[in-house]
N, C-alpha and C positions, 0 to 999 in steps of 0.2 A: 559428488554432491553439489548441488545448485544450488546456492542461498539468496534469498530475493530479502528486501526489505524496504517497506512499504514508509514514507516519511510526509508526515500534514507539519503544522505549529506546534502543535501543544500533545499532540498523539494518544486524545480522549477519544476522538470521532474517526476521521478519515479513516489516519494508517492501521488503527486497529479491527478496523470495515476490513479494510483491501486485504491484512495480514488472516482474518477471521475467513471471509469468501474464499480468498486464493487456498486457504490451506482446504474448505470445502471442495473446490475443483480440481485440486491434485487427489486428493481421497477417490473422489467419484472417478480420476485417469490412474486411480492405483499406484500413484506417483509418488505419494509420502516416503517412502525409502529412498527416494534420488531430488527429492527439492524440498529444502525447508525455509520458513516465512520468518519474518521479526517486521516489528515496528517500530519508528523513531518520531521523534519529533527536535523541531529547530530551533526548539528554545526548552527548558527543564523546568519552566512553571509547574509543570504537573507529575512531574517524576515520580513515581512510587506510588501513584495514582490507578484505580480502576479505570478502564473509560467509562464515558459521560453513559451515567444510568438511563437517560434515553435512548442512545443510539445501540447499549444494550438489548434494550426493550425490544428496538424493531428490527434488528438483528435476529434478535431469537425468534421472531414471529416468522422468519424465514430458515429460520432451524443452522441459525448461523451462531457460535460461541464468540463471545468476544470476552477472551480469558489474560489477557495479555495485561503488563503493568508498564505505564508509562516511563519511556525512558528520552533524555536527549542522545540526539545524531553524535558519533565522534567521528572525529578524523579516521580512525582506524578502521571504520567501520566501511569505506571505500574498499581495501584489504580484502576485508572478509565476505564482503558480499559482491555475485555478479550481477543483478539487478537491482539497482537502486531507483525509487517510483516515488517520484515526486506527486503531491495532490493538485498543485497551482501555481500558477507563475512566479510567485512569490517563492514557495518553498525552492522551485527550479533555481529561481536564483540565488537562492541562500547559500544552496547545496553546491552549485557551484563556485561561490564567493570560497566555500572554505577549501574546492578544490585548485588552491595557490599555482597549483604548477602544472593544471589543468590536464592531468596523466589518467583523472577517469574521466573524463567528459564521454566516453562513450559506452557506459556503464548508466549513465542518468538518464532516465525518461520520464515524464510525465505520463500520467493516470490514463489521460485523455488518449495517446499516441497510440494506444494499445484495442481502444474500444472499434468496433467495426459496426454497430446499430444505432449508436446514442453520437451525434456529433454534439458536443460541446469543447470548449479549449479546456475549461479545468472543471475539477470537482470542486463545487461552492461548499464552503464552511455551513455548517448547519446548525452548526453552536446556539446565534440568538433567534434561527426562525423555527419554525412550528414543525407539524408534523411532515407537512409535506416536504420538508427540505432532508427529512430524515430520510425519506423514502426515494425521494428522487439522486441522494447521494448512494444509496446501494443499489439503485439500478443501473449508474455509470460505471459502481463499482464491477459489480456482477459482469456487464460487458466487458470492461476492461482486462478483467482478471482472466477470462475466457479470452480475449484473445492474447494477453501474455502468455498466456501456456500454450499457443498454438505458435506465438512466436519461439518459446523455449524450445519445442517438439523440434521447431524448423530447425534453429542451428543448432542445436544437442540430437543428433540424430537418435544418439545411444539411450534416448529416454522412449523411445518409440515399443 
Protein backbone atom coordinates (compact mmCIF):
# COMPACT_ATOMS: atom_id res chain seq x y z
CA UNK A 1 0.00 0.00 0.00
CA UNK A 2 1.08 3.58 -0.90
CA UNK A 3 0.01 6.35 1.53
CA UNK A 4 0.18 9.91 0.26
CA UNK A 5 -0.79 12.83 2.51
CA UNK A 6 -1.56 15.88 1.35
CA UNK A 7 -0.40 18.98 4.15
CA UNK A 8 -1.63 23.23 3.51
CA UNK A 9 -1.86 25.33 7.25
CA UNK A 10 -4.85 24.81 8.66
CA UNK A 11 -6.24 21.75 6.31
CA UNK A 12 -9.77 23.34 5.57
CA UNK A 13 -8.78 24.21 1.90
CA UNK A 14 -5.70 22.88 0.19
CA UNK A 15 -4.86 19.47 1.64
CA UNK A 16 -8.36 18.41 1.75
CA UNK A 17 -8.64 19.49 -2.30
CA UNK A 18 -5.40 17.44 -3.24
CA UNK A 19 -6.51 14.49 -0.58
CA UNK A 20 -10.36 14.77 -2.15
CA UNK A 21 -9.03 14.85 -6.25
CA UNK A 22 -6.13 12.50 -5.79
CA UNK A 23 -8.48 9.97 -4.16
CA UNK A 24 -10.80 10.86 -7.55
CA UNK A 25 -7.70 9.98 -9.87
CA UNK A 26 -6.78 6.73 -8.16
CA UNK A 27 -10.69 5.60 -8.47
CA UNK A 28 -10.82 6.51 -12.18
CA UNK A 29 -6.76 4.30 -12.44
CA UNK A 30 -8.67 1.63 -10.20
CA UNK A 31 -5.98 2.33 -7.95
CA UNK A 32 -7.86 2.74 -4.57
CA UNK A 33 -6.93 -0.90 -3.33
CA UNK A 34 -2.91 -0.03 -3.61
CA UNK A 35 -2.86 3.96 -2.76
CA UNK A 36 -4.59 5.60 0.09
CA UNK A 37 -4.81 9.62 0.67
CA UNK A 38 -4.95 11.74 4.18
CA UNK A 39 -4.59 15.31 4.95
CA UNK A 40 -2.77 17.30 7.46
CA UNK A 41 -2.26 20.56 8.15
CA UNK A 42 0.82 22.59 10.29
CA UNK A 43 -0.79 23.97 12.71
CA UNK A 44 -4.22 22.41 14.70
CA UNK A 45 -6.35 25.57 14.67
CA UNK A 46 -8.78 23.79 12.90
CA UNK A 47 -8.60 20.23 14.14
CA UNK A 48 -11.98 18.46 14.19
CA UNK A 49 -12.98 20.67 11.68
CA UNK A 50 -15.00 20.10 8.24
CA UNK A 51 -13.19 21.94 5.50
CA UNK A 52 -13.93 25.43 4.66
CA UNK A 53 -17.79 25.17 3.29
CA UNK A 54 -16.63 27.05 0.31
CA UNK A 55 -14.00 25.10 -1.03
CA UNK A 56 -16.69 22.29 -0.30
CA UNK A 57 -18.86 24.04 -2.62
CA UNK A 58 -16.52 24.02 -5.62
CA UNK A 59 -15.21 20.80 -5.06
CA UNK A 60 -18.46 19.28 -5.35
CA UNK A 61 -19.31 21.32 -8.55
CA UNK A 62 -16.63 19.21 -9.93
CA UNK A 63 -17.95 15.96 -8.48
CA UNK A 64 -15.06 16.01 -5.92
CA UNK A 65 -16.03 14.92 -1.81
CA UNK A 66 -14.30 16.72 0.40
CA UNK A 67 -15.26 14.52 3.51
CA UNK A 68 -12.14 14.61 5.55
CA UNK A 69 -11.75 16.14 9.23
CA UNK A 70 -9.12 18.47 10.08
CA UNK A 71 -6.17 17.15 11.66
CA UNK A 72 -2.42 18.64 12.61
CA UNK A 73 0.85 16.98 10.78
CA UNK A 74 2.85 14.78 13.40
CA UNK A 75 6.16 13.56 13.48
CA UNK A 76 5.11 10.18 12.96
CA UNK A 77 3.23 10.80 10.20
CA UNK A 78 6.82 10.87 7.99
CA UNK A 79 6.58 6.88 9.08
CA UNK A 80 3.63 6.19 7.71
CA UNK A 81 3.26 7.94 4.74
CA UNK A 82 5.57 7.70 1.37
CA UNK A 83 4.44 10.97 -0.19
CA UNK A 84 4.29 13.76 1.82
CA UNK A 85 2.73 17.08 -0.46
CA UNK A 86 3.37 20.21 0.73
CA UNK A 87 0.94 23.27 -0.70
CA UNK A 88 3.69 26.13 -0.35
CA UNK A 89 6.76 27.18 0.49
CA UNK A 90 5.99 27.82 3.73
CA UNK A 91 4.31 24.45 4.53
CA UNK A 92 7.64 22.92 2.69
CA UNK A 93 9.43 24.50 5.28
CA UNK A 94 7.45 23.77 8.19
CA UNK A 95 7.49 20.22 7.15
CA UNK A 96 10.92 20.17 7.06
CA UNK A 97 11.86 22.16 10.19
CA UNK A 98 10.05 19.27 12.14
CA UNK A 99 12.07 16.75 9.98
CA UNK A 100 15.29 17.28 12.73
CA UNK A 101 17.34 14.74 11.45
CA UNK A 102 16.45 15.29 7.89
CA UNK A 103 15.95 11.30 7.24
CA UNK A 104 12.61 12.09 5.01
CA UNK A 105 13.65 15.02 2.99
CA UNK A 106 12.98 12.80 0.13
CA UNK A 107 9.54 11.86 0.83
CA UNK A 108 8.46 15.83 0.78
CA UNK A 109 7.34 17.54 -2.42
CA UNK A 110 5.43 20.31 -3.05
CA UNK A 111 2.06 20.45 -4.89
CA UNK A 112 3.58 22.46 -7.76
CA UNK A 113 6.63 19.82 -8.50
CA UNK A 114 4.14 17.37 -9.53
CA UNK A 115 1.84 19.49 -11.96
CA UNK A 116 3.05 19.19 -15.78
CA UNK A 117 0.18 22.23 -17.47
CA UNK A 118 -0.21 24.83 -14.88
CA UNK A 119 3.47 26.33 -13.96
CA UNK A 120 3.03 28.06 -10.79
CA UNK A 121 5.76 27.52 -7.45
CA UNK A 122 2.92 26.86 -5.02
CA UNK A 123 -0.89 26.55 -4.53
CA UNK A 124 -2.07 30.18 -3.04
CA UNK A 125 -4.25 29.93 0.08
CA UNK A 126 -7.79 30.76 -1.06
CA UNK A 127 -9.05 31.34 2.47
CA UNK A 128 -9.64 35.26 2.24
CA UNK A 129 -10.06 35.59 -1.75
CA UNK A 130 -13.11 35.12 -3.85
CA UNK A 131 -14.23 32.67 -5.98
CA UNK A 132 -11.89 32.62 -8.41
CA UNK A 133 -9.05 31.55 -5.99
CA UNK A 134 -11.15 28.69 -5.19
CA UNK A 135 -11.12 27.69 -8.75
CA UNK A 136 -7.81 28.38 -9.71
CA UNK A 137 -6.51 26.25 -6.46
CA UNK A 138 -8.26 22.89 -8.07
CA UNK A 139 -7.11 23.46 -11.14
CA UNK A 140 -3.34 23.25 -9.92
CA UNK A 141 -4.70 20.86 -7.80
CA UNK A 142 -6.20 18.59 -10.59
CA UNK A 143 -2.74 18.93 -12.57
CA UNK A 144 -0.77 18.15 -9.91
CA UNK A 145 -2.51 15.15 -8.54
CA UNK A 146 -2.33 13.68 -12.16
CA UNK A 147 0.95 13.82 -12.45
CA UNK A 148 1.72 12.38 -8.87
CA UNK A 149 0.04 9.25 -9.87
CA UNK A 150 2.00 9.17 -13.02
CA UNK A 151 5.03 9.71 -10.81
CA UNK A 152 3.77 6.89 -8.32
CA UNK A 153 2.99 4.59 -11.68
CA UNK A 154 6.83 5.29 -12.47
CA UNK A 155 8.67 4.08 -9.47
CA UNK A 156 5.84 1.58 -8.17
CA UNK A 157 5.92 -0.33 -11.24
CA UNK A 158 3.72 -2.92 -9.36
CA UNK A 159 0.86 -0.42 -9.44
CA UNK A 160 0.61 -0.53 -13.29
Amino acid sequence: MINVIFVCMGNICRSPSGEAVMNSVIEKAGLENKIKCDSAGTIGFHAGESADPRMIEYGSKRNYVLSSIARKFHVSDFEKFDYIIAMDNKNLSDLLALDLAGKFTSKITKMTDHCTIIKVDEVPDPYYGGSQGFEHVLDIIEDGCNGLLKRIITVHPEMK
